[in-house]
C-alpha positions in Angstrom: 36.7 -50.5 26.1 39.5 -48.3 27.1 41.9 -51.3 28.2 44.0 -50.8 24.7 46.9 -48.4 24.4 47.0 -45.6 22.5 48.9 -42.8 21.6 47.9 -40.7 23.9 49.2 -44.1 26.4 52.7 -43.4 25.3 53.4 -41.3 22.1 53.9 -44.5 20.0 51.7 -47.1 20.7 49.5 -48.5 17.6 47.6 -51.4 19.2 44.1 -49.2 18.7 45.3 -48.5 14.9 46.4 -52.2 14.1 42.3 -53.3 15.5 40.9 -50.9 13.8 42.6 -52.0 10.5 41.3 -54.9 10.7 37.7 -54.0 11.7 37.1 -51.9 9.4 36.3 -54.2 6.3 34.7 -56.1 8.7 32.3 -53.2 10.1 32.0 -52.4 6.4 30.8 -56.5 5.2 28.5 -56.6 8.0 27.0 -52.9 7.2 26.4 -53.8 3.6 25.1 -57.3 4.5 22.2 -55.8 6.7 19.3 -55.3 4.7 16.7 -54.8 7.4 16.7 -53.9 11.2 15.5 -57.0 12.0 18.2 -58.7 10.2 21.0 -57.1 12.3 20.5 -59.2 15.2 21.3 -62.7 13.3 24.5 -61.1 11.1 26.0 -59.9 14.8 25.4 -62.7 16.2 27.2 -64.6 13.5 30.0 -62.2 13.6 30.7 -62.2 17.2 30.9 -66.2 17.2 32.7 -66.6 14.6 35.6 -64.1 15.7 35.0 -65.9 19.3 35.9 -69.6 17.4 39.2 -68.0 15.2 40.5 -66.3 17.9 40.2 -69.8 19.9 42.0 -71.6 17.3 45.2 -69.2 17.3 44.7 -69.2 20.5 45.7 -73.2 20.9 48.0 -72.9 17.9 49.6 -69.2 17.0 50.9 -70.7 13.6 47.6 -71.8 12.4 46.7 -70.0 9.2 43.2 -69.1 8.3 41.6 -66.5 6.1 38.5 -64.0 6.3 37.6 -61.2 7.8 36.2 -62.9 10.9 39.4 -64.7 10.9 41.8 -61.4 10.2 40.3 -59.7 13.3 40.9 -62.1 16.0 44.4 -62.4 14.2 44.6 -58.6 15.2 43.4 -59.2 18.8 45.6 -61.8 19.6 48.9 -60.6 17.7 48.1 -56.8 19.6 47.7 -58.8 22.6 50.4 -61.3 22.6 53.1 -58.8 23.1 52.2 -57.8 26.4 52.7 -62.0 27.4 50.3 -62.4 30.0 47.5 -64.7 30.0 44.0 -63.5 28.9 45.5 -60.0 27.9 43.7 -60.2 24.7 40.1 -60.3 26.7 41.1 -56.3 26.4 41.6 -56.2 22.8 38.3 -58.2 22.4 36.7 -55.9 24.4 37.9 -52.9 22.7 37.3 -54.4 19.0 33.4 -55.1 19.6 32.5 -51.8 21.5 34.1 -49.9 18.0 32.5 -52.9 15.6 29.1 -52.1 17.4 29.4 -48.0 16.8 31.2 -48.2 13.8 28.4 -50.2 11.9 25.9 -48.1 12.7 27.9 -45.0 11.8 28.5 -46.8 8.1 24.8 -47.4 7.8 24.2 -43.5 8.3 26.6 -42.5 6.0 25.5 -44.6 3.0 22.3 -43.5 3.3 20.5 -46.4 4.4 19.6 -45.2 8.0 19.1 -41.5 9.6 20.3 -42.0 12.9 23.4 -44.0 14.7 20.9 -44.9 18.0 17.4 -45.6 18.2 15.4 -48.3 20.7 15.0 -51.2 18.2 19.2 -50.8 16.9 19.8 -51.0 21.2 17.5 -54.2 21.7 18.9 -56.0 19.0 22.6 -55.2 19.9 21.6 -56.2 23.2 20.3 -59.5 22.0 23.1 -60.5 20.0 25.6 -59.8 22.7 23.4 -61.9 25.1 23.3 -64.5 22.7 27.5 -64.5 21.9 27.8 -64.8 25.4 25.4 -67.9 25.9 27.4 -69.3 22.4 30.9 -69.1 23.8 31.0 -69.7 27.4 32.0 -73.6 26.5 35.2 -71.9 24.4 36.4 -71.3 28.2 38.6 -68.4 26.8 36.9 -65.7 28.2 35.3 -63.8 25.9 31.4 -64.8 27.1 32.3 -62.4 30.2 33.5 -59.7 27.3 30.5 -59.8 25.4 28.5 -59.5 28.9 30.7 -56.6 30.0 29.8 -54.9 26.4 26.8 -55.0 26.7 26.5 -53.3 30.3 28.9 -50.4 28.9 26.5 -49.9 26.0 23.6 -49.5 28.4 26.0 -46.9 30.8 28.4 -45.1 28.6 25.8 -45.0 25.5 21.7 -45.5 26.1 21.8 -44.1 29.3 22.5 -40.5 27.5 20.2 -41.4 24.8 17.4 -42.0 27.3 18.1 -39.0 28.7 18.1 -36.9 25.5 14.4 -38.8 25.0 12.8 -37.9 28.6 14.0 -34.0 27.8 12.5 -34.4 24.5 9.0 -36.1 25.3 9.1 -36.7 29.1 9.6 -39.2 31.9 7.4 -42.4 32.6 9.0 -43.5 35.7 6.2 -42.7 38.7 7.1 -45.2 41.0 8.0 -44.9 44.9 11.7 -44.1 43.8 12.9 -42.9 40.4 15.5 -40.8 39.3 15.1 -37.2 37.5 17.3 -35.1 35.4 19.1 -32.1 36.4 21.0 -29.7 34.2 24.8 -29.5 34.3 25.5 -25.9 33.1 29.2 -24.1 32.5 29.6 -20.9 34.8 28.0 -18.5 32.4 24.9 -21.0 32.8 25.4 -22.7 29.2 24.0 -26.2 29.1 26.9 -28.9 29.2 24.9 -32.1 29.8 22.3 -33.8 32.4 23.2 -36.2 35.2 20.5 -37.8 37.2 19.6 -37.7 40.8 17.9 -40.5 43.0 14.7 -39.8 45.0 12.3 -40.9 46.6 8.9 -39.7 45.1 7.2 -36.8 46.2 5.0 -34.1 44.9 7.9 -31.7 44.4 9.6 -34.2 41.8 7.1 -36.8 40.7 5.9 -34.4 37.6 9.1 -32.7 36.2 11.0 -34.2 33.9 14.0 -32.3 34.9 14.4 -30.3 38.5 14.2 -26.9 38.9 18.0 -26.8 40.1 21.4 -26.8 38.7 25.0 -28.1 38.7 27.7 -25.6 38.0 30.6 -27.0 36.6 33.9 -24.6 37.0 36.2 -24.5 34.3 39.9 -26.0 35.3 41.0 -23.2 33.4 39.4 -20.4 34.3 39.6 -16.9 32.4 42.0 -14.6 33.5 42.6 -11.2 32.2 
């Protein structure tokens, strides 16, 4: 996801803002359009295939013109892209588009109303399903993007549902009791305020096997630390 320059790149760069632009009625459409949780897999599906076909028609004629939201995206990828004159940049800019498109469509959902929370299980499984399924759908394209929707998928599972598991095992506990498993431990500031959890690989034993999170601690120091 973090392949696209920002400002914070270089104090000027607007490829993030020029995607986003472009998303967003997309993210928008597709929010409205979902009806039902179980009718988020199909409309994904449809939306990361379609912007996988237009962006393989510019991609074999920049001039072409086309029209659509689908259409307007990939237009956004490849243009953002393009500058940088490389082949395959815009695999980056795809990337980058699809892990905002699958936030941002959740976070539309909560906000109108029509769902309480950005994350749960079922909204995780379906994502994953679509993405598994764009991937299968493209891979004859031969542009790329069937890795990218791969690579999405295992940075929503790291960067997003691996937290959200976490906040779940401190909430209503662990299920894992095999001969290895990992367990929480608390990452606290150095006045012992709660930060975050990061997990630690064992081998089981009595000590571990029943406690969700250990009995220890992880002290992180401040880089700037307090000084009279």
């Amino acid at each position: 996801m973090p392949y696209v320059p920002s400002k914070k790149t270089d104090g000027k760069s607007t490829d993030r803002e020029v995607i986003d632009a472009a998303l967003e009625p997309l993210a928008q459409s597709v929010a409205e359009d979902i009806t039902n949780n179980f009718s988020l897999r199909p409309i994904y599906e449809q939306t990361f295939i379609r912007v996988a076909y237009d962006l393989r028609d510019i991609l074999k004629s920049p001039s072409v013109v086309g029209n659509g939201l689908t259409w307007d995206l990939a237009k956004a990828i490849y243009e953002t892209g393009a500058k940088y004159g490389y082949e395959g940049v815009y695999l980056g800019e795809f990337n980058y588009a699809f892990t905002r498109f699958i936030q941002r469509v959740p976070q539309i959902k909560v906000k109108r109303g029509d769902w309480k929370d950005e994350l749960r299980y079922w909204l995780y499984a379906e994502t994953v399903t679509a993405l598994c399924h764009a991937e299968k759908e493209t891979e004859h394209l031969e542009i790329g993007v069937d890795g990218v929707f791969r690579d999405i998928k295992d940075e929503y599972k790291r960067r997003m549902n691996t937290a959200y598991e976490a906040a779940q095992i401190v909430k209503s506990g662990d299920c894992y009791d095999g001969p290895y498993y990992t367990r929480l431990v608390e990452v606290v500031d150095e006045e012992g305020r709660l930060i975050g959890h990061m997990e630690v690989m064992l081998k089981r034993s009595q000590d571990t096997l029943h406690k969700d999170v250990l009995d220890r601690q992880l002290v992180l120091k401040s880089k700037n630390p307090y000084t009279p």
